[in-house]
LUMGU-500271 format. One record per residue: residue number from 1; residue in three letters; x, y, z of N, C-alpha, C, O in turn. Coordinates in nm, 3 decimals. Example, Ala and Ser with C-alpha at 12.3 -4.5 7.8 and 13.67 -1.06 7.14 Angstrom:
// residues 2
+-------+--------+---------+---------+---------+---------+---------+---------+---------+---------+---------+---------+---------+---------+
| kolpa | lodren |    n.c1 |    n.c2 |    n.c3 |   ca.c1 |   ca.c2 |   ca.c3 |    c.c1 |    c.c2 |    c.c3 |    o.c1 |    o.c2 |    o.c3 |
+-------+--------+---------+---------+---------+---------+---------+---------+---------+---------+---------+---------+---------+---------+
|     1 |    ALA |   1.319 |  -0.569 |   0.780 |   1.230 |  -0.450 |   0.780 |   1.320 |  -0.330 |   0.780 |   1.424 |  -0.332 |   0.846 |
|     2 |    SER |   1.285 |  -0.225 |   0.708 |   1.367 |  -0.106 |   0.714 |   1.290 |   0.003 |   0.787 |   1.341 |   0.114 |   0.804 |
+-------+--------+---------+---------+---------+---------+---------+---------+---------+---------+---------+---------+---------+---------+
// end
This chain:
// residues 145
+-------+--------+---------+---------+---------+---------+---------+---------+---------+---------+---------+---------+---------+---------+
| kolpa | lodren |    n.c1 |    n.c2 |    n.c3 |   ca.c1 |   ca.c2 |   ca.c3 |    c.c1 |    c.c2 |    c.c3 |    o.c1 |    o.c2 |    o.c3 |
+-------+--------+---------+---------+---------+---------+---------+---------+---------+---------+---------+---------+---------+---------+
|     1 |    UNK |   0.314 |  -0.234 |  -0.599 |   0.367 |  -0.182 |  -0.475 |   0.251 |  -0.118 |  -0.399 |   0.160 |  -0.061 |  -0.459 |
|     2 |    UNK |   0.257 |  -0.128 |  -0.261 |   0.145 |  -0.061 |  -0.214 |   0.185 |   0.016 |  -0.077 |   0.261 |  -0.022 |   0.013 |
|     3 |    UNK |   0.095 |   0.156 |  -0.090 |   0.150 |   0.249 |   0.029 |   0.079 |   0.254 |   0.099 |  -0.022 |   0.185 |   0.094 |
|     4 |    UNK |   0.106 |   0.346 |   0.201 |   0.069 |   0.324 |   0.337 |   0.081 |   0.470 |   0.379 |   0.184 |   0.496 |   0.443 |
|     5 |    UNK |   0.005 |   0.559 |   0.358 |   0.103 |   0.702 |   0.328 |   0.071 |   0.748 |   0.448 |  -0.049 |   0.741 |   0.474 |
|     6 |    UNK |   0.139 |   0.793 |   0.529 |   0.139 |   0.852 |   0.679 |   0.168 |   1.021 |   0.681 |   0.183 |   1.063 |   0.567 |
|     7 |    UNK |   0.178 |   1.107 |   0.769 |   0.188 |   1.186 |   0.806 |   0.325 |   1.215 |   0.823 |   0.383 |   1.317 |   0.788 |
|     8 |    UNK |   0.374 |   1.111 |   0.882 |   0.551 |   1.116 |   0.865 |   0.661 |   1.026 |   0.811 |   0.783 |   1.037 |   0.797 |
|     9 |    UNK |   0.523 |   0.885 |   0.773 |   0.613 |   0.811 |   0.756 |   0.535 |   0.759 |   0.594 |   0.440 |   0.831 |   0.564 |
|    10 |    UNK |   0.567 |   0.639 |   0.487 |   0.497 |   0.625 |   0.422 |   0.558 |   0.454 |   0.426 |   0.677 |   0.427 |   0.446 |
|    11 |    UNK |   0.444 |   0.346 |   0.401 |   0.506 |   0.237 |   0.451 |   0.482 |   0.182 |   0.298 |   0.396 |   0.224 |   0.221 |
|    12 |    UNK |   0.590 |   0.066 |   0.265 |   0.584 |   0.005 |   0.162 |   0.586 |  -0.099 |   0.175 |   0.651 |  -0.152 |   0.265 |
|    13 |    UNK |   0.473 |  -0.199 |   0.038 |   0.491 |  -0.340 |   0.061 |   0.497 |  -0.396 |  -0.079 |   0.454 |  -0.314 |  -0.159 |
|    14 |    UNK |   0.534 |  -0.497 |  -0.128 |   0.518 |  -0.513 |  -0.274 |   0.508 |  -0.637 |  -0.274 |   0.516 |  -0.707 |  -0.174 |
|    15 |    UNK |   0.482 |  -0.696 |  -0.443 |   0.391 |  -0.799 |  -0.423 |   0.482 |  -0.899 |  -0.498 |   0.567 |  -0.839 |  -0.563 |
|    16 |    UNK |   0.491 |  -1.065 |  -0.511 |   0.559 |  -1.155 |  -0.597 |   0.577 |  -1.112 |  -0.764 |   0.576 |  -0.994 |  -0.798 |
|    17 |    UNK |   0.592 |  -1.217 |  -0.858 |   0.552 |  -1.150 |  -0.979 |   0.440 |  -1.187 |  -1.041 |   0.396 |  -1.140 |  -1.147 |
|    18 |    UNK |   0.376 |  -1.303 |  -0.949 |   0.226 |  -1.365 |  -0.962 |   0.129 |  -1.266 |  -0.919 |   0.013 |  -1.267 |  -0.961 |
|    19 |    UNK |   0.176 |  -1.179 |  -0.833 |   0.081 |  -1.072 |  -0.816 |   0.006 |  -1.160 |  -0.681 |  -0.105 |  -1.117 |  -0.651 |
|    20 |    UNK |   0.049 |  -1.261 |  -0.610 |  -0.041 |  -1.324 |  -0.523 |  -0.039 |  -1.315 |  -0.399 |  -0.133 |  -1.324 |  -0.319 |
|    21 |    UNK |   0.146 |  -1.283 |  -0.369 |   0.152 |  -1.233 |  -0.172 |   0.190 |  -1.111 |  -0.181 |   0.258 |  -1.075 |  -0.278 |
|    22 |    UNK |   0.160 |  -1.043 |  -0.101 |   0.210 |  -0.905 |  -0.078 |   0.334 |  -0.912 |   0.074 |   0.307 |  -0.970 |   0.179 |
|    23 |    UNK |   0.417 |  -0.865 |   0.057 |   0.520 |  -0.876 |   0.143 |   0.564 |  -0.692 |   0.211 |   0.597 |  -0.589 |   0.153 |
|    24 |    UNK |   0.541 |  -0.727 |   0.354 |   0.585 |  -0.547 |   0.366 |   0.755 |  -0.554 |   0.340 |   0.810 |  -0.659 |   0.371 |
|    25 |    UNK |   0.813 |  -0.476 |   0.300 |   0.936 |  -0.406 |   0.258 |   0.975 |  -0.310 |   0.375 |   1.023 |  -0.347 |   0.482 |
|    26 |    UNK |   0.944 |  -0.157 |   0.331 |   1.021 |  -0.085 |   0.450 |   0.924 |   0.032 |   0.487 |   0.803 |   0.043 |   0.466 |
|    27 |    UNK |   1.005 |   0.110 |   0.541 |   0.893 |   0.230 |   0.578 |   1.016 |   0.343 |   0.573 |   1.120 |   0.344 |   0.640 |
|    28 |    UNK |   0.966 |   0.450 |   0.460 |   1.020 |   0.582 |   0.407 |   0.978 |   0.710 |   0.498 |   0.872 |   0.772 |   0.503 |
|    29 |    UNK |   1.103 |   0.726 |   0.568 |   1.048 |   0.863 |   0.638 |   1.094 |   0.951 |   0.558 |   1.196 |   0.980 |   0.496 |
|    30 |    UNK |   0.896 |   1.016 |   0.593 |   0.870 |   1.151 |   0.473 |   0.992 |   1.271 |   0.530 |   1.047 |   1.260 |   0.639 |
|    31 |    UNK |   1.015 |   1.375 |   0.438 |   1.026 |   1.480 |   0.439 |   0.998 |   1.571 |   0.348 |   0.973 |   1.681 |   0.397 |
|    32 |    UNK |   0.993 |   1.561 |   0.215 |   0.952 |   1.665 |   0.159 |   0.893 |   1.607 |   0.025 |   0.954 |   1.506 |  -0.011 |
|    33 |    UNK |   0.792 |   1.645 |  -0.058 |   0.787 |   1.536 |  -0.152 |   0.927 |   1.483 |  -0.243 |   0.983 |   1.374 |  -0.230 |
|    34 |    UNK |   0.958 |   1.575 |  -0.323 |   1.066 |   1.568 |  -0.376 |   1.146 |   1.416 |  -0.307 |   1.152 |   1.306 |  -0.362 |
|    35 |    UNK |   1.192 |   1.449 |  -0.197 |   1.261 |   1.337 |  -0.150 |   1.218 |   1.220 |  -0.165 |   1.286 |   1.123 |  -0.198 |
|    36 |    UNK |   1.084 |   1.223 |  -0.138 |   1.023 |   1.060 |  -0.056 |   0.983 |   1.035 |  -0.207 |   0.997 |   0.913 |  -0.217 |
|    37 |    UNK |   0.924 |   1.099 |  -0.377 |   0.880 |   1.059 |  -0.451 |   1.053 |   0.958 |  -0.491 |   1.041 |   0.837 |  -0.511 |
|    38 |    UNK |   1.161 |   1.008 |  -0.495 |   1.317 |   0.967 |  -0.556 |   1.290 |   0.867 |  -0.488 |   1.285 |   0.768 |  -0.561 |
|    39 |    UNK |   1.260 |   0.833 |  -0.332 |   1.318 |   0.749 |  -0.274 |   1.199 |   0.612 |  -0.307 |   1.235 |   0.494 |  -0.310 |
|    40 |    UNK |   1.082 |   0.651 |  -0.324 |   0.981 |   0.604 |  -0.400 |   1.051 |   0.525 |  -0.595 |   1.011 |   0.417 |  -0.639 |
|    41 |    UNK |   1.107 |   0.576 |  -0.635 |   1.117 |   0.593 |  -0.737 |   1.248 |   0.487 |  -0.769 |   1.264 |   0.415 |  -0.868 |
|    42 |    UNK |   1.307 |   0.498 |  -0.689 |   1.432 |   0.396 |  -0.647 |   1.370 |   0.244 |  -0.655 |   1.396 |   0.153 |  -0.733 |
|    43 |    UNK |   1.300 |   0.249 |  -0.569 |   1.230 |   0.144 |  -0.530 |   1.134 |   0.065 |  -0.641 |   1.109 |  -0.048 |  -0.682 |
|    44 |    UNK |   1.112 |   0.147 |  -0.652 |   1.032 |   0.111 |  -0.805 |   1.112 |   0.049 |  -0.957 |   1.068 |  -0.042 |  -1.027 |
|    45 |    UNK |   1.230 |   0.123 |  -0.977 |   1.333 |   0.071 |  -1.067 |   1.361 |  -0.048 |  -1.022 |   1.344 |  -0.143 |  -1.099 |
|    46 |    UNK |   1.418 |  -0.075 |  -0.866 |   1.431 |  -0.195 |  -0.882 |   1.380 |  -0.287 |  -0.844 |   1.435 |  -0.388 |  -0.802 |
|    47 |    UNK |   1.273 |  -0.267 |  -0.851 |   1.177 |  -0.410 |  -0.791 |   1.061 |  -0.415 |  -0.965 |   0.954 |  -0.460 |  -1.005 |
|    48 |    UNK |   1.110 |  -0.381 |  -0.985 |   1.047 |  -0.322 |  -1.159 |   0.918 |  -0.349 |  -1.106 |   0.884 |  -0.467 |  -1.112 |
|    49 |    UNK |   0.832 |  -0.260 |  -1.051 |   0.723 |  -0.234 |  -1.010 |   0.601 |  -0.186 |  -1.137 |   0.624 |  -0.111 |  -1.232 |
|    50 |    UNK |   0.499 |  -0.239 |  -1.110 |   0.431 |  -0.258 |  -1.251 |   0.327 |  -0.145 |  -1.235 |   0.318 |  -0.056 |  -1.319 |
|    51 |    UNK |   0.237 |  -0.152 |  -1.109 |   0.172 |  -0.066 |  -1.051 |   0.160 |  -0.015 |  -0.899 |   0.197 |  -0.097 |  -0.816 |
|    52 |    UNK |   0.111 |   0.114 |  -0.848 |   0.082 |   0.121 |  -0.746 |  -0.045 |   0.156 |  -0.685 |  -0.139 |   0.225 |  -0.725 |
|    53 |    UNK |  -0.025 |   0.094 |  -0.585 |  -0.175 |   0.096 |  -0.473 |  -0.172 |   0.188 |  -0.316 |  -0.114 |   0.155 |  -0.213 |
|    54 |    UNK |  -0.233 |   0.279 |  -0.334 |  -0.191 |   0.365 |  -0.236 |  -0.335 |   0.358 |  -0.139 |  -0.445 |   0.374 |  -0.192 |
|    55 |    UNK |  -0.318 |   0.327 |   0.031 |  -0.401 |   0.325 |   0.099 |  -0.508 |   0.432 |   0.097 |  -0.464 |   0.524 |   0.166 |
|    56 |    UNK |  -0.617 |   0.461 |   0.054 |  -0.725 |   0.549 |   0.087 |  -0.795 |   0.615 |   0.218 |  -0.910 |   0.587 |   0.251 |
|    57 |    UNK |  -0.736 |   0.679 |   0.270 |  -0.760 |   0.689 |   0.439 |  -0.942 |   0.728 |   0.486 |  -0.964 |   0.824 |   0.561 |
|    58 |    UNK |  -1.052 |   0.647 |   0.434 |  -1.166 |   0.708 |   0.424 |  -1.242 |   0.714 |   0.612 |  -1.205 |   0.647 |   0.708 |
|    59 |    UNK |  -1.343 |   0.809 |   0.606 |  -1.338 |   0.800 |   0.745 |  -1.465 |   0.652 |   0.743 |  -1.508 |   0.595 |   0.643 |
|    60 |    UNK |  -1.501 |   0.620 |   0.896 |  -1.576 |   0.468 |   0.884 |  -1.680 |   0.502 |   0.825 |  -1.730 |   0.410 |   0.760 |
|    61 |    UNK |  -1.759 |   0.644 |   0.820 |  -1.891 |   0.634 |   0.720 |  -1.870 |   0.590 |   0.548 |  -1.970 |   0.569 |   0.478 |
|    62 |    UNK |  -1.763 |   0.583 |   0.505 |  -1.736 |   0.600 |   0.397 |  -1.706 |   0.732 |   0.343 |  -1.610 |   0.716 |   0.268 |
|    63 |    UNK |  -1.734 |   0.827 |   0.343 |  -1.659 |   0.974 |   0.317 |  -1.541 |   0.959 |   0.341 |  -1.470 |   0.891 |   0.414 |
|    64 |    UNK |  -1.528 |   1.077 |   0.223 |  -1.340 |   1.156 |   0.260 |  -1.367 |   1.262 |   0.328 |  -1.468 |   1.326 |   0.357 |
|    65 |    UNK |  -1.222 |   1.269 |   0.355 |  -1.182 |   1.392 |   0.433 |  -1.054 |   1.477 |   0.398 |  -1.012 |   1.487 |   0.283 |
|    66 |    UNK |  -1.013 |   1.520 |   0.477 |  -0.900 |   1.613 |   0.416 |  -0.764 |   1.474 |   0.420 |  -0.672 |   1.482 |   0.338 |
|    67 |    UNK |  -0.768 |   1.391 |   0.493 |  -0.629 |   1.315 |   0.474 |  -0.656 |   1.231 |   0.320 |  -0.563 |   1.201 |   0.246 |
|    68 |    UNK |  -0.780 |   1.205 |   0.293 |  -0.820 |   1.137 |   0.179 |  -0.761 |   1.224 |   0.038 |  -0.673 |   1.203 |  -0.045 |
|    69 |    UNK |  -0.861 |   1.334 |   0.063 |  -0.786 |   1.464 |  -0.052 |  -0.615 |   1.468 |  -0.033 |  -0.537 |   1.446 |  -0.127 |
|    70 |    UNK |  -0.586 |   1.490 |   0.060 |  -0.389 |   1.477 |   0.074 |  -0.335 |   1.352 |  -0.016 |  -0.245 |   1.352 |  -0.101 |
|    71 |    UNK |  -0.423 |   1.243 |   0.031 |  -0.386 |   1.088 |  -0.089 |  -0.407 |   1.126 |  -0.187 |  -0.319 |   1.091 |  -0.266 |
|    72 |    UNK |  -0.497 |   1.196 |  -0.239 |  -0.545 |   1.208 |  -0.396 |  -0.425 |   1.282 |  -0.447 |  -0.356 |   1.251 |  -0.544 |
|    73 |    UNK |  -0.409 |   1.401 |  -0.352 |  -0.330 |   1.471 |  -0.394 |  -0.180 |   1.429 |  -0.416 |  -0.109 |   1.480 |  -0.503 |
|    74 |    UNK |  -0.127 |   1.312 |  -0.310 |  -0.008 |   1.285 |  -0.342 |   0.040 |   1.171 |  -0.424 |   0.156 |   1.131 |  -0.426 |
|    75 |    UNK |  -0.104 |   1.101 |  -0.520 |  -0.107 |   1.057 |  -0.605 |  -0.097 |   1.085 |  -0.748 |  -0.065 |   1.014 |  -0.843 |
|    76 |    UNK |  -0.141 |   1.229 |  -0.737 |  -0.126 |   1.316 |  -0.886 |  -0.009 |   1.345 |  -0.919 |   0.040 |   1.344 |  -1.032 |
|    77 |    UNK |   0.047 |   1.375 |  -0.804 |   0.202 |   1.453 |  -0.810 |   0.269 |   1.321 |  -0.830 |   0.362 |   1.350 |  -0.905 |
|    78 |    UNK |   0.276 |   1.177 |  -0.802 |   0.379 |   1.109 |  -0.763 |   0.348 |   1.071 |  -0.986 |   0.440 |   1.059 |  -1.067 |
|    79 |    UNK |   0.199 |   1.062 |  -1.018 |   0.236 |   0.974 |  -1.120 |   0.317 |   1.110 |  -1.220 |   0.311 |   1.083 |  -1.340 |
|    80 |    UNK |   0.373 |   1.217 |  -1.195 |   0.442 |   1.326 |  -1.293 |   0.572 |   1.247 |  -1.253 |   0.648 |   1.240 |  -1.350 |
|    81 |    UNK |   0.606 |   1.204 |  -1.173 |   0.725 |   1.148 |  -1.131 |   0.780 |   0.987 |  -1.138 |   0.894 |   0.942 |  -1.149 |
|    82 |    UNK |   0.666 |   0.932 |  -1.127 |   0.639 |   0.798 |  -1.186 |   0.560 |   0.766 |  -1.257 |   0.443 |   0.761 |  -1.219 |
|    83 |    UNK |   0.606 |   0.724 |  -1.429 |   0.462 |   0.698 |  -1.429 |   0.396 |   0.578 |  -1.463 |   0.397 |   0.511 |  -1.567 |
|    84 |    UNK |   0.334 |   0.561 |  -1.342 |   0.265 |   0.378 |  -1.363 |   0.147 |   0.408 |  -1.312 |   0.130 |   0.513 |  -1.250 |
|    85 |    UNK |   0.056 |   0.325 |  -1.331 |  -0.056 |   0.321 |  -1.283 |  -0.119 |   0.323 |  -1.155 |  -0.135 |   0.222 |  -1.087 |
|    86 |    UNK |  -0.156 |   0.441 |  -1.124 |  -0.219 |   0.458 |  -0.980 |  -0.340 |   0.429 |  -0.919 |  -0.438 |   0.488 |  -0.965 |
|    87 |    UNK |  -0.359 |   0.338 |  -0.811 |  -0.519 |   0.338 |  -0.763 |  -0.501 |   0.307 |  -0.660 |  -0.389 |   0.265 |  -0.632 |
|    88 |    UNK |  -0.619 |   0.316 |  -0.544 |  -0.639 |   0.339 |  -0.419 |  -0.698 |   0.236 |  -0.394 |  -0.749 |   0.168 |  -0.483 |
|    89 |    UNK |  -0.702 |   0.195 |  -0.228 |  -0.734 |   0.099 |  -0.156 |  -0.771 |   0.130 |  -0.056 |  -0.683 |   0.143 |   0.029 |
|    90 |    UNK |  -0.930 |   0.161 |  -0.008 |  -0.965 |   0.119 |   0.139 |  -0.906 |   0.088 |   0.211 |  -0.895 |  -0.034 |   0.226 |
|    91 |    UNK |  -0.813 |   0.203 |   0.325 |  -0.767 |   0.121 |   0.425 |  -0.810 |   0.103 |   0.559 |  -0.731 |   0.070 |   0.647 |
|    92 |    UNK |  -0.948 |   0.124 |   0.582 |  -1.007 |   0.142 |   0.685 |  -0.967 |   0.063 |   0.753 |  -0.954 |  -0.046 |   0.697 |
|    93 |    UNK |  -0.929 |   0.069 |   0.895 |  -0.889 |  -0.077 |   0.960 |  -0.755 |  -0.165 |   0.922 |  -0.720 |  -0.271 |   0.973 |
|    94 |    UNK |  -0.692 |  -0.090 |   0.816 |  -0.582 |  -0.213 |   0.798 |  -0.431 |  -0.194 |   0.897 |  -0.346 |  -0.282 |   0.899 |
|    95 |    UNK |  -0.420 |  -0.066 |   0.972 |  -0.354 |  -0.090 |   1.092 |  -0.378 |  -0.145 |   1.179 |  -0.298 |  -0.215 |   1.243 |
|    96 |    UNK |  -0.526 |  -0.122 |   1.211 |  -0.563 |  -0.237 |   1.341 |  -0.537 |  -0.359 |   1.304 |  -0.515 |  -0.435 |   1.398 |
|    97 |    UNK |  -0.531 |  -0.409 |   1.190 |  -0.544 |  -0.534 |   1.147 |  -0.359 |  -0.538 |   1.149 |  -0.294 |  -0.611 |   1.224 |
|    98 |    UNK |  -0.321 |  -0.473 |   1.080 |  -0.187 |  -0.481 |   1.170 |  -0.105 |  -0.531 |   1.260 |  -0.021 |  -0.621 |   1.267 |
|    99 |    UNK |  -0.174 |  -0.409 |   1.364 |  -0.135 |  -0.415 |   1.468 |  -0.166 |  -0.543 |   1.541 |  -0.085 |  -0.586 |   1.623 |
|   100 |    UNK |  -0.305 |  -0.621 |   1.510 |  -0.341 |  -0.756 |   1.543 |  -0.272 |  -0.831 |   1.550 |  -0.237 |  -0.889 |   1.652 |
|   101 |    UNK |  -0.209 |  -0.859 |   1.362 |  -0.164 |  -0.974 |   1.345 |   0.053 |  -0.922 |   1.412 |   0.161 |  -0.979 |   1.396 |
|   102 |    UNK |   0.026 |  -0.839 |   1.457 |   0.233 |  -0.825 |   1.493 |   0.187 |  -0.839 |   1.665 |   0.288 |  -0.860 |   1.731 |
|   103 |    UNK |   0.083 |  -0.834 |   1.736 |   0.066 |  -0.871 |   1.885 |   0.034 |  -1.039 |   1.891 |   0.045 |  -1.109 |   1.992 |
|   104 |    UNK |   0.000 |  -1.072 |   1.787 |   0.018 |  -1.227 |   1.799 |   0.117 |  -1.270 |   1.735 |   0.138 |  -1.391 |   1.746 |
|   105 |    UNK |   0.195 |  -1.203 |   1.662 |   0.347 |  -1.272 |   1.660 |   0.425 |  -1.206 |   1.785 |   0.539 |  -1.159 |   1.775 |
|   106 |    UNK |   0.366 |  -1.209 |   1.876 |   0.464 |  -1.121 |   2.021 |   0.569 |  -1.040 |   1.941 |   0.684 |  -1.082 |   1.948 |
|   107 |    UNK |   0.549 |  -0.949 |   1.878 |   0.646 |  -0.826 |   1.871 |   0.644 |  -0.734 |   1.978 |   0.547 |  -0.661 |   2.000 |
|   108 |    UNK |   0.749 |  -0.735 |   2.045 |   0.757 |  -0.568 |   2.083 |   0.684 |  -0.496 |   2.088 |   0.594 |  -0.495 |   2.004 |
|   109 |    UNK |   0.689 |  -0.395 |   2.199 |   0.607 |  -0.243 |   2.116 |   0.718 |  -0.183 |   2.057 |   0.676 |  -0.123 |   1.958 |
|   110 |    UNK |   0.859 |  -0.167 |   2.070 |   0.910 |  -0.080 |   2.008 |   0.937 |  -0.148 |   1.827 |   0.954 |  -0.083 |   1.724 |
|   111 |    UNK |   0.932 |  -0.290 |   1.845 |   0.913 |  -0.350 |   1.675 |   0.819 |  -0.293 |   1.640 |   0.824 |  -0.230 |   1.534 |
|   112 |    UNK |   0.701 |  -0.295 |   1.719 |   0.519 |  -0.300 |   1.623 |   0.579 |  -0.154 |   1.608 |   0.551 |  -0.142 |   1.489 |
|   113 |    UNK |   0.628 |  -0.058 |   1.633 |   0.658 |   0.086 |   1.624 |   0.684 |   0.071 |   1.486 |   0.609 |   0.099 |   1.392 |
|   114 |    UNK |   0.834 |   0.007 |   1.483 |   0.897 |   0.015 |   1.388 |   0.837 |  -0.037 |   1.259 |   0.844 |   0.041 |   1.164 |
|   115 |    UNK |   0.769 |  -0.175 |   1.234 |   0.702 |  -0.170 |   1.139 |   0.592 |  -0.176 |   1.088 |   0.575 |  -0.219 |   0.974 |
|   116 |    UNK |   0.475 |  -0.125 |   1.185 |   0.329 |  -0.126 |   1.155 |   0.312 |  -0.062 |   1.056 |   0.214 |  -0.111 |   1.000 |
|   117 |    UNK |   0.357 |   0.030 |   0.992 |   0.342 |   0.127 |   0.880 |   0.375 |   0.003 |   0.726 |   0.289 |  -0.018 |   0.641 |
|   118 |    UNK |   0.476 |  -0.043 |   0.723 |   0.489 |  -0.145 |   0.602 |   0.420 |  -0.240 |   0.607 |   0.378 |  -0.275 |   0.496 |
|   119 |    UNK |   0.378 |  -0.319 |   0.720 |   0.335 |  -0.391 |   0.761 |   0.187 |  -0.358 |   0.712 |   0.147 |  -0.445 |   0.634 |
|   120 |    UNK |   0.087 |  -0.246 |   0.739 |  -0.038 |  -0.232 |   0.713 |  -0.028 |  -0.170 |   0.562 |  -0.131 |  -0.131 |   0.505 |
|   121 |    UNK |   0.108 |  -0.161 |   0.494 |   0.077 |  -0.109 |   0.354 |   0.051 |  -0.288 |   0.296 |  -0.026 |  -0.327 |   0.208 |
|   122 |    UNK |   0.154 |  -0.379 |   0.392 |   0.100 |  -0.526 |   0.329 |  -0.035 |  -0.542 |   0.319 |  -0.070 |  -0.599 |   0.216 |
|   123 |    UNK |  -0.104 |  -0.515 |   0.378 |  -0.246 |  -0.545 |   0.396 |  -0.343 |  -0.497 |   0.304 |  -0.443 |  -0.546 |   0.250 |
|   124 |    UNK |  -0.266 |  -0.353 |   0.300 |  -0.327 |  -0.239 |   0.155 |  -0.362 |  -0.346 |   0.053 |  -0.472 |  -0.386 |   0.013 |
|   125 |    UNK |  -0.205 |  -0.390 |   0.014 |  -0.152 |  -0.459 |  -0.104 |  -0.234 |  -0.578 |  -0.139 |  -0.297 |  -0.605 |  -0.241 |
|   126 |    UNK |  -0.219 |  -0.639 |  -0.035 |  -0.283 |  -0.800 |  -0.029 |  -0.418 |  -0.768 |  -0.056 |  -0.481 |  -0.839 |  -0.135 |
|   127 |    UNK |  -0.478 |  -0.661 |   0.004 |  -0.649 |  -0.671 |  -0.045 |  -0.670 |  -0.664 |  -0.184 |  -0.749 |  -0.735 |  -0.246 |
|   128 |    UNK |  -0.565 |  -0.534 |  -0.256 |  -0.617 |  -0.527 |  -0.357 |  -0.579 |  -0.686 |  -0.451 |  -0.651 |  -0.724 |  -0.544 |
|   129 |    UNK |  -0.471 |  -0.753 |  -0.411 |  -0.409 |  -0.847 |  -0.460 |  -0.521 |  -0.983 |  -0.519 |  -0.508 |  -1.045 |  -0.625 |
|   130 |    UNK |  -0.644 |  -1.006 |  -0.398 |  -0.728 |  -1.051 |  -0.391 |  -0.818 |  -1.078 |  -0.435 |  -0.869 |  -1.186 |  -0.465 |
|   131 |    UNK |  -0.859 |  -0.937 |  -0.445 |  -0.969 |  -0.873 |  -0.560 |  -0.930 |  -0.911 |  -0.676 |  -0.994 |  -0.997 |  -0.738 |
|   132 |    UNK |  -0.836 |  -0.863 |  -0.718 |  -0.786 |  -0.886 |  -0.886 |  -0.780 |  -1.061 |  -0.910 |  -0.792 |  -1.123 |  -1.016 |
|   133 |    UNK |  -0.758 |  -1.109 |  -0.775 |  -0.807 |  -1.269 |  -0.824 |  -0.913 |  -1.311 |  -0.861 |  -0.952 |  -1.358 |  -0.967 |
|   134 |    UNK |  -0.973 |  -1.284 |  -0.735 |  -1.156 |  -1.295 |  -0.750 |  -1.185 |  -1.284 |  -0.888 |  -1.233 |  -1.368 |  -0.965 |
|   135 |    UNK |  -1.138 |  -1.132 |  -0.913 |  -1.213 |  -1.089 |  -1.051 |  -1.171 |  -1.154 |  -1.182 |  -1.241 |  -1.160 |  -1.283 |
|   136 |    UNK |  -1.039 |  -1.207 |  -1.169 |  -1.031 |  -1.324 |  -1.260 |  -1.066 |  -1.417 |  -1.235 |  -1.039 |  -1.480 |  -1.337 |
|   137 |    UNK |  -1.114 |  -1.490 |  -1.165 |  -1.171 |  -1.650 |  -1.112 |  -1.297 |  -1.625 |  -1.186 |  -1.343 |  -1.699 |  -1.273 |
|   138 |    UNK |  -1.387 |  -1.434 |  -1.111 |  -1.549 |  -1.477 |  -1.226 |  -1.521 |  -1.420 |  -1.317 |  -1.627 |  -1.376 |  -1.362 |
|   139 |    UNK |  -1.416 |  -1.381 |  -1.397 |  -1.460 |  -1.379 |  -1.548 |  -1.384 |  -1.530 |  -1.650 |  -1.386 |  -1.543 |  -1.773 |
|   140 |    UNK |  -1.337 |  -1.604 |  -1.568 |  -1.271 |  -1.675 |  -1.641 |  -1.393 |  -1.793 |  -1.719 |  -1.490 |  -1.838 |  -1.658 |
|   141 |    UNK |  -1.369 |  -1.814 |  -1.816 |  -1.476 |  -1.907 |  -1.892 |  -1.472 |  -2.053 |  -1.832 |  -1.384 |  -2.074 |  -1.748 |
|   142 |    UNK |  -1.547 |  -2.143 |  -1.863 |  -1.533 |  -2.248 |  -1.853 |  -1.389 |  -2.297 |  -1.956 |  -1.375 |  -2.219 |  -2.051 |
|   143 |    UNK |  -1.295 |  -2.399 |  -1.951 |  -1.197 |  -2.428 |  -2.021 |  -1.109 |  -2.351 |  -2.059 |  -1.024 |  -2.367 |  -2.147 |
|   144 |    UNK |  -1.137 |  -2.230 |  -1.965 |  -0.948 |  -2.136 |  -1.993 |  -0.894 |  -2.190 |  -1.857 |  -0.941 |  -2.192 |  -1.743 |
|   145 |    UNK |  -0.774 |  -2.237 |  -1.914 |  -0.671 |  -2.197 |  -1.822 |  -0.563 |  -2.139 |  -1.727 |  -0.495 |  -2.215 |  -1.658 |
+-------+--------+---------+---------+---------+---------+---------+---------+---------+---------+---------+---------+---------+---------+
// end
C-alpha cells in the first residue's frame, strides 16, 4: 500500500498481488491520528496488505525538513498500530507528475481536486514497485525462473 501523507488529507494506492501495478484507491481525510491509523488499518485487513510505502516529502536538494521528520514520525506511530513493514519513497515531484498525467486525461479541476492525493500516492507506489523489479531482474541468475 502506498501513502501519500498530506496535511489534511492522506492518499492511498495499492498494488496487484504481483506487486506490478499500483492502482490509486482513495484519499482519507486526516483528523486525528487515532482515526486515520483505524481507518488505515481497515484498509489494510482487507486488501491483506503485505507492506507499506509512505511518500518521503524531501526538499529538491535532497534534505529533510520538518514535513519529512512528521513522515518519520507518523511512521513510527502507525507501525505500533500496524504492524507491517514500513519504508519510504521519494516523492519529490510525484504530484506534479500527477497532476500531469489527470490534465491529459482532461479531468476537471474540481476531479484533479478530488483525486490528486491517491492518485500521486499511485506514483509513490509504482516507483517503489519498479525498483523491487529491477532489483530482481539484476540479481536473478542466469536459468532461474
Amino acid at each position: 500500500m502506498g501513502l501519500d501523507l498530506g496535511t489534511k488529507t492522506i492518499g492511498v494506492a495499492v498494488s496487484d498481488t504481483a506487486r506490478h501495478v499500483a492502482s490509486p484507491l482513495q484519499t482519507v481525510r486526516r483528523t486525528k491520528f487515532s482515526t486515520d491509523a483505524a481507518a488505515l488499518a481497515t484498509l489494510v485487513a482487507a486488501r491483506q496488505i503485505g507492506g507499506i510505502v509512505l511518500g518521503l516529502p524531501r526538499n529538491m536538494d535532497g534534505t529533510e525538513g520538518p514535513r519529512a521528520q512528521s513522515t518519520r514520525a507518523f511512521a513510527r506511530n502507525l507501525t505500533g498500530v500496524i504492524p507491517l513493514p514500513v519504508t519510504f519513497w521519494d516523492e519529490r515531484l510525484s504530484t506534479v507528475a500527477a497532476e500531469r498525467a489527470l490534465l491529459e486525461a482532461d479531468a476537471s479541476r474540481r476531479r484533479r481536486a478530488e483525486v490528486i492525493d491517491h492518485v500521486a500516492a499511485g506514483f509513490i507506489l509504482q516507483g517503489l514497485l519498479d525498483r523491487l523489479a529491477w532489483l530482481d531482474r539484476e540479481h536473478r541468475r542466469p536459468g532461474d525462473e
